[in-house]
DRENDRENSE-545314 format. One line per 8 residues: for each residue x, y, z of C-alpha. Coordinates in steps of 0.1 Angstrom, whole numbers, plus 2048, in hexadecimal, padded with zeros to 3 digits. Layout:
! residues N
X Y Z ~ ... $
//
This chain:
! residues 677
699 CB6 383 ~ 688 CBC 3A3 ~ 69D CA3 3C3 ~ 695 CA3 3E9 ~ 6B3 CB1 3F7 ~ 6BB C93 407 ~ 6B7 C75 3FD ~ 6B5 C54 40E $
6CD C3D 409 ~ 6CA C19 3FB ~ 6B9 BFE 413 ~ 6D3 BEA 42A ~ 6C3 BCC 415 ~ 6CF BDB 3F2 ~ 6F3 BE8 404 ~ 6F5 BC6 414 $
6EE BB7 3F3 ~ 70E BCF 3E1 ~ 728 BC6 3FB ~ 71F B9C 3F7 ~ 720 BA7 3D0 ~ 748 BB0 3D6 ~ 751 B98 3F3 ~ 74E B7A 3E5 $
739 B59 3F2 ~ 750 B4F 40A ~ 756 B72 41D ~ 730 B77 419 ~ 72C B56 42C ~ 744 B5B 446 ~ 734 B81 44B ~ 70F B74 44A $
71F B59 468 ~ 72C B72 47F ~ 70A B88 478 ~ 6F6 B6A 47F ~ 70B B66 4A0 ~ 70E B86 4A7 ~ 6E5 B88 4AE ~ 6E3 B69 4C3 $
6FE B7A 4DB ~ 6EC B97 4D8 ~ 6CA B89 4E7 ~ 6D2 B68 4F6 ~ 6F1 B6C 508 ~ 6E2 B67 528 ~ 6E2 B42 51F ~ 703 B44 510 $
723 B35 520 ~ 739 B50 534 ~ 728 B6D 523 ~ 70A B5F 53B ~ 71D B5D 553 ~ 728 B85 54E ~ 704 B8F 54A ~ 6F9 B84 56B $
717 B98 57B ~ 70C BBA 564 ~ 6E5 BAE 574 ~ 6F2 BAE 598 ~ 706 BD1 593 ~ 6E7 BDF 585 ~ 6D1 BCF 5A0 ~ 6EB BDD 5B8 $
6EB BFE 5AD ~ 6C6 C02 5AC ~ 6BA BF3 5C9 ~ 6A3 C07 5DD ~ 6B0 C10 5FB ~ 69D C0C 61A ~ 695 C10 644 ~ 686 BF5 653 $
66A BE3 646 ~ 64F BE4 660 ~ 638 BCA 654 ~ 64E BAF 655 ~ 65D BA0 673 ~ 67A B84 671 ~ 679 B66 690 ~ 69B B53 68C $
6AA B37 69B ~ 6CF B44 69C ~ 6EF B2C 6A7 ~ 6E8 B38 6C9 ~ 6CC B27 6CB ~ 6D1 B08 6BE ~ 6F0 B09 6DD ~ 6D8 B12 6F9 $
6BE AF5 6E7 ~ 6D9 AD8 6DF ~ 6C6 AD5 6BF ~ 6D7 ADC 69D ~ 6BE AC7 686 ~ 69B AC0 689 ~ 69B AE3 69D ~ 68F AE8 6C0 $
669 AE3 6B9 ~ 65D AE8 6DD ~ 66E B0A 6D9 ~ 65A B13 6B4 ~ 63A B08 6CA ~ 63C B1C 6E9 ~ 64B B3B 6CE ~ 629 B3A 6BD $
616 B39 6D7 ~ 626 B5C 6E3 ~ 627 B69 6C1 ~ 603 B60 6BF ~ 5F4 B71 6DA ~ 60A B91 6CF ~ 5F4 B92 6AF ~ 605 B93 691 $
5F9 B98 66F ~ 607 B70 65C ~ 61F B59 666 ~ 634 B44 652 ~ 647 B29 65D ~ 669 B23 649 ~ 66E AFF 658 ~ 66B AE2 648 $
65B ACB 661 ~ 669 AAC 653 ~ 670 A92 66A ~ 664 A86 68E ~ 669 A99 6AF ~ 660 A93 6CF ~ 64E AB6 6D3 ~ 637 AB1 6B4 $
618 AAA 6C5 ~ 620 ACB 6D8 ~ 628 AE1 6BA ~ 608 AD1 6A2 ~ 5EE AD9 6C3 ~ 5FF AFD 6C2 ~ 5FC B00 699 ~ 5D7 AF4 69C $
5CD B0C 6B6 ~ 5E1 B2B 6A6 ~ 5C5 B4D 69E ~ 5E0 B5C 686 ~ 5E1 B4F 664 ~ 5FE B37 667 ~ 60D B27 648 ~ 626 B0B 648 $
644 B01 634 ~ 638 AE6 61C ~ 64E AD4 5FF ~ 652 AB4 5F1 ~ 668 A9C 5DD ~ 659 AA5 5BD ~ 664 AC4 5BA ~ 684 AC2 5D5 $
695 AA1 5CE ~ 6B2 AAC 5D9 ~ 6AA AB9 5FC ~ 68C AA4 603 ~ 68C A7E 606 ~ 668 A69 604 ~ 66C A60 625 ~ 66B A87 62F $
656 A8C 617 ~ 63C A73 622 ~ 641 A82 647 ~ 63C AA7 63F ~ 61B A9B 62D ~ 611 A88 64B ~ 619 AA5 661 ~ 603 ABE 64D $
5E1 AA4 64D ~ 5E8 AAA 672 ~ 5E0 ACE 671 ~ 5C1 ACF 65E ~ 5A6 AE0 66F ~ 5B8 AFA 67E ~ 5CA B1C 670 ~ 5E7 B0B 666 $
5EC B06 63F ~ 604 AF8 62B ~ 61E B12 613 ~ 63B B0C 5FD ~ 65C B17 604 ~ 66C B11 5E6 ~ 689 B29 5D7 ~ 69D B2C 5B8 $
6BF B32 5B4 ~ 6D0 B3B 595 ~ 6F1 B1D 589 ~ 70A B3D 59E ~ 6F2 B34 5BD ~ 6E9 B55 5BF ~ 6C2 B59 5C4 ~ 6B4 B79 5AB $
692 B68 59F ~ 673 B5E 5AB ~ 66E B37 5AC ~ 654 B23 596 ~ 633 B16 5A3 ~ 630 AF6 59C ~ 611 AE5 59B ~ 603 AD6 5BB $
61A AE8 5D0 ~ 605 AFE 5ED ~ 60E B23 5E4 ~ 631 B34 5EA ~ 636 B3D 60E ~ 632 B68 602 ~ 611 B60 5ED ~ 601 B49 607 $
60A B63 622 ~ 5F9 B82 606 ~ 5E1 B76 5F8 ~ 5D4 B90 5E7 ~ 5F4 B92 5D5 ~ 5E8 B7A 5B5 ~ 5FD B92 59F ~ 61B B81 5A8 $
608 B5E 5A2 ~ 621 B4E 58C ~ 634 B67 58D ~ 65A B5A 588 ~ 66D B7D 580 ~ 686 B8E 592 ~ 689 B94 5B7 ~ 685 BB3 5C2 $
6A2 BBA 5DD ~ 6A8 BD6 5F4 ~ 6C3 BE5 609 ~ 6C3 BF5 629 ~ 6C7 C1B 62F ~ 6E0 C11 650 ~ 6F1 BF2 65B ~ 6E5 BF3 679 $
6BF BEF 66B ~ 6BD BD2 656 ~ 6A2 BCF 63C ~ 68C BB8 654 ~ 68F BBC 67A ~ 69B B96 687 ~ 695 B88 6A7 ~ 6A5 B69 6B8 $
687 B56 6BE ~ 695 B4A 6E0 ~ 683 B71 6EE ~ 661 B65 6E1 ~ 663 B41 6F2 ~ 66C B55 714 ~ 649 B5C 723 ~ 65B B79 735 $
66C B8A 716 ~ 650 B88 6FA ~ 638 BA3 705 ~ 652 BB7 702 ~ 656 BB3 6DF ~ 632 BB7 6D3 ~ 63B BD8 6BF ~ 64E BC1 6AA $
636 BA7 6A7 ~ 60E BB8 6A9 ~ 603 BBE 687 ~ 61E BB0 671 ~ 626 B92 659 ~ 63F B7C 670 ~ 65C B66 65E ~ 666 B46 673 $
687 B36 668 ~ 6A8 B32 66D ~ 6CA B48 66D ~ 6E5 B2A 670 ~ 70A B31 663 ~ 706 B1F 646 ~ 6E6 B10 640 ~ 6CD B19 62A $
6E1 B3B 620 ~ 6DE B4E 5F9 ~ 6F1 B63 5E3 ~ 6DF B7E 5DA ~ 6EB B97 5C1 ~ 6F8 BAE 5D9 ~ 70E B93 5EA ~ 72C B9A 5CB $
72C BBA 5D2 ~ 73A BC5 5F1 ~ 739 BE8 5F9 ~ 73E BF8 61F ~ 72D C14 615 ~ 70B C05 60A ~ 6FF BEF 627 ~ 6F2 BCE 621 $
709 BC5 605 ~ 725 BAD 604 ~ 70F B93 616 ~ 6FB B72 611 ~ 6D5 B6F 61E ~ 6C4 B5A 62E ~ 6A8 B44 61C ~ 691 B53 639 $
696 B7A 62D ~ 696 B68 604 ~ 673 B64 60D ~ 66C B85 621 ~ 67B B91 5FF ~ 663 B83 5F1 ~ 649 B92 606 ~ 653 BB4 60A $
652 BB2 5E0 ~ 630 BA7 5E6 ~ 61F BC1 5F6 ~ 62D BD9 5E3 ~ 61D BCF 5C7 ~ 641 BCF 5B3 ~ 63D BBD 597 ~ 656 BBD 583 $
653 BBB 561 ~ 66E BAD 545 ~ 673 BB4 526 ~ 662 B9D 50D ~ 670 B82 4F9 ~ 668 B94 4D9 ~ 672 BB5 4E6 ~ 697 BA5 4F1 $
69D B98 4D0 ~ 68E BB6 4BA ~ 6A7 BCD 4D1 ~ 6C2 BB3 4C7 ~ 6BC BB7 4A0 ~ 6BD BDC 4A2 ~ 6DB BDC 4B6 ~ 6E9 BC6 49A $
6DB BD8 47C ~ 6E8 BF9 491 ~ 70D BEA 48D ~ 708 BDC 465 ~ 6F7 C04 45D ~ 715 C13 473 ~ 72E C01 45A ~ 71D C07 43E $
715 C2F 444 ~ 73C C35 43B ~ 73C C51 452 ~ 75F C6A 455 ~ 770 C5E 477 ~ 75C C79 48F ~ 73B C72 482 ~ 743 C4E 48A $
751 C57 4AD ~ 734 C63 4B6 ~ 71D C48 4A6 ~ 736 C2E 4B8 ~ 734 C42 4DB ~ 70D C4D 4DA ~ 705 C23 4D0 ~ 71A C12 4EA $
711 C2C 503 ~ 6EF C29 4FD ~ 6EE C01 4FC ~ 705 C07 520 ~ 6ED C1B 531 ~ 6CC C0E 524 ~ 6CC BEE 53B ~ 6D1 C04 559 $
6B4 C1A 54F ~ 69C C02 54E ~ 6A7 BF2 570 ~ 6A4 C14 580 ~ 683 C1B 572 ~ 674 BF7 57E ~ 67B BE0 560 ~ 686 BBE 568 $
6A9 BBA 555 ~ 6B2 B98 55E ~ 6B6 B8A 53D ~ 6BA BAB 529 ~ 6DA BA3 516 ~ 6F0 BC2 521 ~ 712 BB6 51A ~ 703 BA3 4FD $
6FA BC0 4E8 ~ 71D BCD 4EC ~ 72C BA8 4DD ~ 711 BA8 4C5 ~ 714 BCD 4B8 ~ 73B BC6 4B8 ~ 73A BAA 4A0 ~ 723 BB3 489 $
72F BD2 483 ~ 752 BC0 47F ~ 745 BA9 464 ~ 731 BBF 450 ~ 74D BD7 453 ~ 763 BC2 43F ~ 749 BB8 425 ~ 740 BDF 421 $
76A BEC 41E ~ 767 BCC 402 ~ 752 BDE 3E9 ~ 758 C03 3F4 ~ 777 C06 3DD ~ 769 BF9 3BE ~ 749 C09 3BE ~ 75A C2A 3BF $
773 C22 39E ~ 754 C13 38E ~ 73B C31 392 ~ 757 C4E 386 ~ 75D C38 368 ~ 739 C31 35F ~ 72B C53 369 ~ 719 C6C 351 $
713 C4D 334 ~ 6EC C4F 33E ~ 6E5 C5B 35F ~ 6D5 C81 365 ~ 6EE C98 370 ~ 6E2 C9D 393 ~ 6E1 C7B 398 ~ 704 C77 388 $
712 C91 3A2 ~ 700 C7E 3C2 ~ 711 C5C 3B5 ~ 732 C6D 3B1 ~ 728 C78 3D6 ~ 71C C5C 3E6 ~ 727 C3F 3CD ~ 718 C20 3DA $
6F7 C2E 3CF ~ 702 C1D 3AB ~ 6FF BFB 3A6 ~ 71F BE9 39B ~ 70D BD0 38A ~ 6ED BCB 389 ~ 6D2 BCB 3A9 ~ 6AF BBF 3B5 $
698 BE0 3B9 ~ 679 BED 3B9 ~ 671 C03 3A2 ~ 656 C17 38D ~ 655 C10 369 ~ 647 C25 350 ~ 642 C1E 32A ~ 638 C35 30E $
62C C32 2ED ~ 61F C48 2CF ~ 600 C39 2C1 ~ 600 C36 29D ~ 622 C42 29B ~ 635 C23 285 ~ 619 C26 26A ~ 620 C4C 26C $
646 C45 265 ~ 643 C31 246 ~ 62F C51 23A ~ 642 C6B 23E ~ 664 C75 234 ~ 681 C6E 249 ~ 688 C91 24F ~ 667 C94 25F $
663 C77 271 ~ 686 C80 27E ~ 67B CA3 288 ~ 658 C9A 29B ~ 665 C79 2AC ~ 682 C91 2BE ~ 66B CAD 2C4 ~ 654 C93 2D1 $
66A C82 2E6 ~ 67C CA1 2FA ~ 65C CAA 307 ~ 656 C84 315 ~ 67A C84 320 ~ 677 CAB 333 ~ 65A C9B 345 ~ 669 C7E 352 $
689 C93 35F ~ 673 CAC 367 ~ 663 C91 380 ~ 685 C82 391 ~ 683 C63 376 ~ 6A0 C50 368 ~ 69B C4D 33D ~ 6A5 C27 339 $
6A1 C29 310 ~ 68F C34 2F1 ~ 681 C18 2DF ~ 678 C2B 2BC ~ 657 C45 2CA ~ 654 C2F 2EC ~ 664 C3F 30A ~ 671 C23 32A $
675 C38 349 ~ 678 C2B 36F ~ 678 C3A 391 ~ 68C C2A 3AF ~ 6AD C24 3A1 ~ 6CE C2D 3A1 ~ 6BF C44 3BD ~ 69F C3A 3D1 $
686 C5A 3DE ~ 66B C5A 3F3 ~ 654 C6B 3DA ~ 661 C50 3B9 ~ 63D C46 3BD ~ 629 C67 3B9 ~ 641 C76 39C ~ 63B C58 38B $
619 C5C 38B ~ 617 C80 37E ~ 633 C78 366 ~ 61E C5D 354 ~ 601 C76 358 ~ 617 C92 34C ~ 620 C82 331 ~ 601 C79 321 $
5FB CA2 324 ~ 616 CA4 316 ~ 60F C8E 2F7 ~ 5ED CA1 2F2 ~ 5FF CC3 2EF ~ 618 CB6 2D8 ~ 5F9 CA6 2C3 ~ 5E8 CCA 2C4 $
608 CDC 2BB ~ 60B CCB 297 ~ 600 CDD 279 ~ 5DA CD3 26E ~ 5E3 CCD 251 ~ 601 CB8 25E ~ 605 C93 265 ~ 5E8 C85 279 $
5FA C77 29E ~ 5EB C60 2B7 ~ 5EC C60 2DD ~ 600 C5B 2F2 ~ 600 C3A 30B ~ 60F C39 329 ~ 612 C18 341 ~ 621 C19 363 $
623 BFC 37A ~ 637 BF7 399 ~ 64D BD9 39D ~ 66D BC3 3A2 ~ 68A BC9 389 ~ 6AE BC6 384 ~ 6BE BE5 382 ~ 6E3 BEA 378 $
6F9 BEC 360 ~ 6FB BD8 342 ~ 711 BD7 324 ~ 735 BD1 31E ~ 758 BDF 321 ~ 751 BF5 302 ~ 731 C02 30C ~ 717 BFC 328 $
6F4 C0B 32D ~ 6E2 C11 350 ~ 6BF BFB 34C ~ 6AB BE7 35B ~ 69D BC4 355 ~ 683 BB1 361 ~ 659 BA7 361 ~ 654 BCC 36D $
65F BD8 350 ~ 648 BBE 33E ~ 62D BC8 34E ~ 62E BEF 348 ~ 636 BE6 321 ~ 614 BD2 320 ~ 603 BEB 336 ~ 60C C05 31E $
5F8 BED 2FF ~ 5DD BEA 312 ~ 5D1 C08 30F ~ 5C7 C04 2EC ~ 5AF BEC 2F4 ~ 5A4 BFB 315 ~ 59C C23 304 ~ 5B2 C2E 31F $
5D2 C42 31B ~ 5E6 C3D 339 ~ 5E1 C1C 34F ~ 5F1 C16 373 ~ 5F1 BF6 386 ~ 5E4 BF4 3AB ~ 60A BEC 3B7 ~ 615 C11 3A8 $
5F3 C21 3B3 ~ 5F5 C16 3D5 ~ 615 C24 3D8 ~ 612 C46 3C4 ~ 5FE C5A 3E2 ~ 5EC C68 3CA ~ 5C2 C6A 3CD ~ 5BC C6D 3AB $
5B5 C4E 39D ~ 594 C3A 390 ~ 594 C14 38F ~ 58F C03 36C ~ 58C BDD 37C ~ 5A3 BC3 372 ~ 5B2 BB4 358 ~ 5D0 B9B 352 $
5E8 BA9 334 ~ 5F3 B96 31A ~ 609 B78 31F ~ 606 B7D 343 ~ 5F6 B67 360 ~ 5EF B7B 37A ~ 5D2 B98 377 ~ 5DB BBC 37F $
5C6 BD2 38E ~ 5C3 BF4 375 ~ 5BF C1C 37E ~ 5BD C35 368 ~ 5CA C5C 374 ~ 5AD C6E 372 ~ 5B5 C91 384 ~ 594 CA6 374 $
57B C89 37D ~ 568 C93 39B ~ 56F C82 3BA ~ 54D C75 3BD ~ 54D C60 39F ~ 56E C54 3A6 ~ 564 C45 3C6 ~ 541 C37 3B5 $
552 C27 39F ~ 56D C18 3B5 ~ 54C C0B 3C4 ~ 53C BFD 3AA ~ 55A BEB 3A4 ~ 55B BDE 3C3 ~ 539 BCE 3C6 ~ 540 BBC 3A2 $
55A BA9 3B5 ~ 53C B9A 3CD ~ 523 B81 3BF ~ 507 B8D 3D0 ~ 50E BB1 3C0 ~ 51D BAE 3A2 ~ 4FE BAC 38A ~ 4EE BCA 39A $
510 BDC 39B ~ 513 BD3 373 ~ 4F6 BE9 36E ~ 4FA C02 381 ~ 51D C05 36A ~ 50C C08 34D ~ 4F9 C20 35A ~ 515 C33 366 $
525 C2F 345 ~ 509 C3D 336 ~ 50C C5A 34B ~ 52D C65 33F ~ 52B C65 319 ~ 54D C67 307 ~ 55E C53 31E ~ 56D C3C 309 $
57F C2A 329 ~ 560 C21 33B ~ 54F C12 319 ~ 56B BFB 31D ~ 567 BF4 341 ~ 53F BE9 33A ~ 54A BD2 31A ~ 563 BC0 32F $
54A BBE 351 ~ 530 BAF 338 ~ 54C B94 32A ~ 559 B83 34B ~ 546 B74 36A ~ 548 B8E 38A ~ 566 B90 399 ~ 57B B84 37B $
594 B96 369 ~ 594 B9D 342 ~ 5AD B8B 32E ~ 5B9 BA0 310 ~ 5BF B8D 2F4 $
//
């Protein structure tokens, strides 16, 4: 018997199914529990207690690592009230607003690109009337910090609330428009993500100041952080905005000013100051790490990020949890693969390395990995291979006593030598496949027995069936029984191939040729013999074995094989010799059939589609009749289609097959099948 030289093994579904078989209910339970488990660490552990936790640190090492490094931006200019000025002002809180006006009136002739005001103009001062004429009169785009108590209970009373929004119906009609400062700040306080936009909020303070920038419009992904080439050039260039109140000083600092996008806010110890993911881990030889930020450079950030166009894109819901089930299903088919300890060294190495470095990959190459589950894979991947390790080691050791013990009773020997090789291939009991079924019978043959003498009939029925049996071997198929002349066969078990289908077809085609030689072979003056007919369907079955302690017998059991049998009768009443049903068709790759429409078999529901092998038919009547067949499924067609049967029936006298075909059409309404009685 012809064999691929290797094989596939089993599906994990039919190995999953042997090791529950042998470990019993409860260890089944407990192993399906830790599987179960083992995938919701594996793509939700971001949400998970402590692991969370963990996974935020792995995204802050990675952000760390691949953060792009950087000389000063020169589009973006910080302004900063710093501690030193709120000493030289007196003022600590509301800040020095007489100092913000006469700022922007400096920074305004210098010409910059945007400004955006990081103050929340809150509550009465004496210099407002000052600071809202300056605001109204201001050429550059100026956009001020707006929030409410909506959306910032906790910072923002309905008092200020009710003042901010009085403050910005005072600026209408001049350049001045309202913007959202709003941040988010992961439960660690450390800032990595974009904040929301809620509804009837102005635009965040970046996308008000970049307007082309709708990309990022609901954007809420990951920050894009940077670090400095030098310490002694920060990301943004800051300026004490004391230099551009001073008439004197701010000329002087137009080259920092002209052209740019210009941050006002404050640097105070300890106010309004972020975690970034950079801040845990300090490291004097990358500048710019080790250290908080300012909500003012949180929203330059955000900016810079801006008009760079960098987007950054996550990994989809459906993509995080179909990389969690293949991490899983990678531990459960590690177990189960029973390597030799280096084979499984190196699987064990080359999988965690490769679950390791992955994450980083994707940061460096742009991907947004907040959320990818990095250190979950490596819990889940640990305890599902765990559990389905010790459901596997549970049947290992009886499935190899079983198969020496039961080997060579009715299996082929090359199949017997790959389950002595690789003996989980063998069912210990009895399992659910898929499988091709094949009955055979001599027609005529039981009238011929009561005929002849038993010598004869002895001598012709084992001539007879060798040459069905050769050609089933001869075509990788397993010989379930003889049943007097008939002939089971089946394809797909104890060892599956990828071409069960096709040799199953030619098998049941082979064997009809088969049947015809033997006929033409007999004397002439001999006993008369009838064909042979062959059915083959494709279908669910349970394969194992059966018996008892004294003997047992690889079968299998099940409607398949129910199917076949009554396929194999049908052809009597159809003038066919071999019939196939669409599901083994479909699945032979084989171009060589004709459609004979559809009929539902005796003591069965459910019609089933018929083809009929027909190799020396030329491929142009094949393919008119498949469409003739076709339109006598559709109404509108049928009764034309009917005709043009009979006419094509008539075309191809002798063909006993499609006489049949025509009788049934003119029996049932379009579309129908034919119920054989």
């Amino acid at each position: 018997m012809t064999e691929a030289a290797a094989p596939p093994r089993p599906p994990l579904a039919t190995r999953l199914a042997q090791g529950a078989r042998a470990a019993g209910p409860a260890r089944l339970a407990l192993a399906l529990l830790i599987i179960v488990v083992a995938l919701i660490v594996a793509s939700a552990s971001w949400r998970l207690p402590l692991i969370g936790d963990a996974e935020r640190i792995a995204y802050d090492l990675r952000e760390t690592a691949f953060a792009p490094r950087v000389d000063q931006d020169p589009r973006i200019s910080l302004i900063v009230y710093n501690d030193q000025t709120l000493i030289a002002t007196k003022k600590r809180s509301p800040l020095d607003r007489g100092l913000l006006a006469r700022a922007l009136k400096a920074i305004d002739a210098l010409r910059p690109r945007r400004i955006g005001i990081d103050i929340l103009f809150d509550q009465p001062q004496d210099e407002d009337a000052e600071l809202i004429a300056v605001l109204r009169g201001m050429k550059t785009p100026t956009f001020v910090a707006f929030a409410d108590a909506r959306t910032n209970a906790d910072n923002v009373l309905p008092e200020q609330a009710a003042f901010l929004a009085d403050f910005m119906r005072r600026l209408r009609g001049g350049s001045a428009r309202p913007a959202s400062i709003r941040l988010k700040t992961d439960p660690d306080n450390v800032a990595r993500s974009w904040p929301d936009q809620p509804a009837g909020l102005p635009p965040l303070l970046a996308l008000a100041m970049e307007p082309r920038g709708q990309a990022f419009a609901g954007y809420t992904g990951s920050l894009r952080y940077r670090l400095p080439q030098s310490a002694d050039r920060p990301v943004f260039a800051s300026l004490p905005i004391d230099l551009l109140a001073d008439p004197a000083m701010a000329p002087a600092l137009a080259s920092q000013i002209a052209g740019r996008d210009v941050l006002i806010g404050g640097d105070i110890v300890d106010v309004d100051r972020f975690q970034t993911p950079m801040t845990g881990f300090a490291d004097a030889a990358v500048p710019g790490t080790g250290k908080t930020m300012i909500g003012l450079e949180v929203h330059a950030t955000m900016l810079a990020q801006l008009l760079d166009g960098a987007l950054l894109h996550p990994l989809a819901a459906w993509l995080r949890w179909t990389l969690a089930a293949l991490v899983v299903l990678a531990a459960i088919a590690t177990t189960l693969a029973e390597l030799n300890w280096w084979r499984l060294t190196i699987v064990l190495v080359g999988q965690i390395g490769l679950m390791v470095v992955t994450p980083f990959v994707l940061q460096a190459r742009g991907f947004d990995t907040q959320f990818l589950p990095a250190l979950g894979w490596l819990l889940g991947w640990g305890l599902a291979f765990a559990a389905a390790g010790s459901a596997a080691r549970a049947v290992g050791a009886e499935q190899r006593r079983f198969a020496q013990s039961a080997l060579g009773k009715y299996l082929p020997r090359d199949i017997a030598r790959r389950i002595i090789d690789e003996p989980e291939r063998l069912a210990l009991h009895g399992e659910r496949r898929e499988i091709f079924v094949l009955f055979s019978d001599l027609e005529g043959f039981t009238k011929l027995s009561h005929a002849l003498p038993p010598e004869t009939v002895a001598s012709l029925l084992n001539r007879y069936l060798d040459l069905l049996s050769n050609v089933v071997l001869d075509h990788g198929g397993t010989i379930d029984k003889f049943v007097g002349d008939a002939v089971v066969a089946f394809w797909g078990a104890p060892i599956a191939r990828a071409d069960d289908g096709a040799n199953a077809a030619r098998a049941a085609y082979a064997m009809w040729r088969a049947g015809e030689d033997f006929r033409k072979s007999l004397p002439a003056d001999g006993p008369t013999v009838g064909r042979t007919r062959v059915g083959l369907h494709f279908g669910a079955a349970v394969v194992g074995n059966f018996g008892g302690e004294g003997r047992i017998q690889y079968t299998a059991l099940g409607d398949a094989m129910n199917t076949a049998s009554r396929l194999e009768s049908a052809n009597k009443q159809l003038g066919t010799s071999v019939i196939v049903s669409r599901e083994a068709m479909s699945r032979s790759g084989l171009d060589w059939w004709r459609p004979l429409g559809s009929i539902r078999l005796r003591g069965r529901a459910t019609p089933v589609d018929i083809f009929e092998p027909a190799p020396d038919v030329p491929v142009e009547d094949r393919r008119r009749l498949a469409e003739l067949i076709d339109d006598l499924c559709d109404p509108a067609r049928g009764a034309r289609a009917a005709e043009e049967l009979v006419g094509f029936a008539t075309s191809h006298p002798g063909d006993a097959a499609l006489v049949s075909l025509v009788n049934r059409v003119k029996e049932v309404r379009y579309g129908e099948a034919y119920d054989l009685a």
